[in-house]
MIDOSE-1310 file (N, C-alpha, C; in nm, 2 decimals, decimal comma, always signed):
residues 71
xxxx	+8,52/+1,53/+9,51/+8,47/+1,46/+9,39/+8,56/+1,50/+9,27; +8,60/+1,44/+9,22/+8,69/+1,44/+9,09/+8,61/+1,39/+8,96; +8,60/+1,49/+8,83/+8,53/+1,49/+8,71/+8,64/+1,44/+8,63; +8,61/+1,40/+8,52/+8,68/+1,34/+8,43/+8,58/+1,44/+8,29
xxxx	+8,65/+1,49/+8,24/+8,54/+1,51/+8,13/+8,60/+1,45/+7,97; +8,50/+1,40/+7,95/+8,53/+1,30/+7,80/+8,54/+1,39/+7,69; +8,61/+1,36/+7,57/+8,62/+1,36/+7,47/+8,71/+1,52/+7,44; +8,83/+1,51/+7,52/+8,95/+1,64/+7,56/+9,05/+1,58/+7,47
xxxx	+9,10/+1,65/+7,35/+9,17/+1,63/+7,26/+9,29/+1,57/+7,34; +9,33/+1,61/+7,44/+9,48/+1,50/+7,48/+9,48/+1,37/+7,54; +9,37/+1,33/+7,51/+9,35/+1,19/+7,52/+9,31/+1,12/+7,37; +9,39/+1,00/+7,32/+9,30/+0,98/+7,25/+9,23/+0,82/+7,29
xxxx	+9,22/+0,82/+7,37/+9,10/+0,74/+7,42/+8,98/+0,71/+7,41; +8,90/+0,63/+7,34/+8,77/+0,67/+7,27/+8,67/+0,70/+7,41; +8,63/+0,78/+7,40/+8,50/+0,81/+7,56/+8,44/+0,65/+7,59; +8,39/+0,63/+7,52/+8,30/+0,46/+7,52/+8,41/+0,39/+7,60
xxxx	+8,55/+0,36/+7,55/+8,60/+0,29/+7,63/+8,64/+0,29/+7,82; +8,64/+0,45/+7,79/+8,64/+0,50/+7,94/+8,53/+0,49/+8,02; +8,47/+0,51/+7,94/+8,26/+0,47/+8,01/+8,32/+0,32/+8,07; +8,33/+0,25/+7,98/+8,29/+0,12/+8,01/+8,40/+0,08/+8,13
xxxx	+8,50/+0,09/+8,06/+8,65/+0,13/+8,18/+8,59/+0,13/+8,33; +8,51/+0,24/+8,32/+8,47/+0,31/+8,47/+8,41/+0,20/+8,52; +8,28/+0,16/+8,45/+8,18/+0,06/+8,47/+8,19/-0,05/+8,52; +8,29/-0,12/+8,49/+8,33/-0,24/+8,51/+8,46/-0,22/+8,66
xxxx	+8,50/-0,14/+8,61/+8,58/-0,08/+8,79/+8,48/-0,11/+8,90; +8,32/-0,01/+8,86/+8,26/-0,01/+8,98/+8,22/-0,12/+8,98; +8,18/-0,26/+8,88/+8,11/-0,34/+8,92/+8,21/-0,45/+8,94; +8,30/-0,47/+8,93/+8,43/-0,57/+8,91/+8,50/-0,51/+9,03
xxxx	+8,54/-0,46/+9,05/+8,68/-0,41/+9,09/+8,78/-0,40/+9,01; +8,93/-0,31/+9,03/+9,01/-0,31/+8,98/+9,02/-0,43/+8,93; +9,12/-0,54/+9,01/+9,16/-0,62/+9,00/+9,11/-0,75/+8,94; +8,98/-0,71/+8,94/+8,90/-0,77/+8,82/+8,88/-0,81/+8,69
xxxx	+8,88/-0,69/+8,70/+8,88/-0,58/+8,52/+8,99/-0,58/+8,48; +9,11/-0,62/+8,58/+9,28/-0,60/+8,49/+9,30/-0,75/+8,45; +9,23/-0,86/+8,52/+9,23/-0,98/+8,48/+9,13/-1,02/+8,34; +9,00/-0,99/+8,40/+8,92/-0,98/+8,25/+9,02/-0,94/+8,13
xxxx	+9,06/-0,81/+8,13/+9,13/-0,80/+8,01/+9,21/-0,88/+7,98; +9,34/-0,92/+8,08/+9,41/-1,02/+8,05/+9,35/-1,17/+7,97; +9,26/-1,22/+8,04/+9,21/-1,27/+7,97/+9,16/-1,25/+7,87; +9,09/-1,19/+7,83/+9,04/-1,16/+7,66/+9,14/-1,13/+7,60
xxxx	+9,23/-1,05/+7,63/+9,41/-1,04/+7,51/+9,46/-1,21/+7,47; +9,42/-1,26/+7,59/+9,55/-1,39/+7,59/+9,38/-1,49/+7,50; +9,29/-1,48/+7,55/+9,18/-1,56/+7,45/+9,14/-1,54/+7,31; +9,18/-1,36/+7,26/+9,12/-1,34/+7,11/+9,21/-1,44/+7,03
xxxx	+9,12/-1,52/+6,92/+9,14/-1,59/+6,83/+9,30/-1,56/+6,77; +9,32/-1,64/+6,71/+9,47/-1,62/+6,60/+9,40/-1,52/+6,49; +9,45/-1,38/+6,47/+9,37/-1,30/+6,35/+9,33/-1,24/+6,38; +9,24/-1,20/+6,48/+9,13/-1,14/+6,53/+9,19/-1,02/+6,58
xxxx	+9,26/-0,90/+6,55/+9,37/-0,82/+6,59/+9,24/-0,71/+6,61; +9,14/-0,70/+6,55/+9,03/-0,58/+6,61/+8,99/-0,66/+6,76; +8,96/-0,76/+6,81/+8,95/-0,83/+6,94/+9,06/-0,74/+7,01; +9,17/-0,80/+6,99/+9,28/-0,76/+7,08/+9,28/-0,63/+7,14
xxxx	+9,26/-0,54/+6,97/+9,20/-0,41/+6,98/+9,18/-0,36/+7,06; +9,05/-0,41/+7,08/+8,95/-0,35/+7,18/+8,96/-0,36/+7,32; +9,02/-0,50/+7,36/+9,09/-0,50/+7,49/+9,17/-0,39/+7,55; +9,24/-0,41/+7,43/+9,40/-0,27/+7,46/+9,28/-0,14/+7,48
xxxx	+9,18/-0,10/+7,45/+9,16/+0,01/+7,42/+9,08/+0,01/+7,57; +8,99/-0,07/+7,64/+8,95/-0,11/+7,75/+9,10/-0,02/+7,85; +9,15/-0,16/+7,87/+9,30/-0,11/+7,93/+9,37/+0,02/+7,93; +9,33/+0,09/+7,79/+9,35/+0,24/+7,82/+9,29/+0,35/+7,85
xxxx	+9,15/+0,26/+7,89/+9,03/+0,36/+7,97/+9,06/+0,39/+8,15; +9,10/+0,27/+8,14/+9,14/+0,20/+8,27/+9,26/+0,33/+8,29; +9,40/+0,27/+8,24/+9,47/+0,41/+8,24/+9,45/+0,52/+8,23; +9,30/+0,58/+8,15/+9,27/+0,75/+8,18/+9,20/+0,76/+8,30
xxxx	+9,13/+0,68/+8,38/+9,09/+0,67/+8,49/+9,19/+0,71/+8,60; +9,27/+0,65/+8,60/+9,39/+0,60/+8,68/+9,47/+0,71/+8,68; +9,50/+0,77/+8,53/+9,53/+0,90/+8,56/+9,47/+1,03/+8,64; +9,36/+1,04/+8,58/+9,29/+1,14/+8,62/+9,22/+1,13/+8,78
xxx	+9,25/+1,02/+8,84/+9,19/+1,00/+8,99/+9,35/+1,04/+9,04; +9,45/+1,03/+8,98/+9,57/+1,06/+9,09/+9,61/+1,22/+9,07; +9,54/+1,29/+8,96/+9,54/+1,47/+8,97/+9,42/+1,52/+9,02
């Protein structure tokens, strides 16, 4: 079993997004969840750059995951 423990200064990753990150892995699948995001980047409004935001931040929960499952 491999721990992840949240909120470790060398990430700056917000925990929430990694939560949700995880969450959606286990209910989605990867390849799910890499689409979802795609889609929401390529759907946030013209302006809406906190939208995009949040996507990206998603996607980088995804990558702390992704890291920490391959050490």
């Amino acid at each position: 079993m491999r721990v992840i423990i949240l909120g470790q200064p060398e990430t700056s990753v917000p925990d929430s997004a990694v939560r949700l990150a995880y969450e959606l892995v286990q209910t989605l699948g990867r390849e799910e969840t890499h689409d979802l995001i795609v889609t929401g980047i390529r759907s946030a409004e013209s302006g809406r750059s906190d939208v995009v935001d949040g996507w990206v931040e998603l996607a980088q929960g995804i990558e702390a995951l992704t890291h920490a499952t391959r050490h």
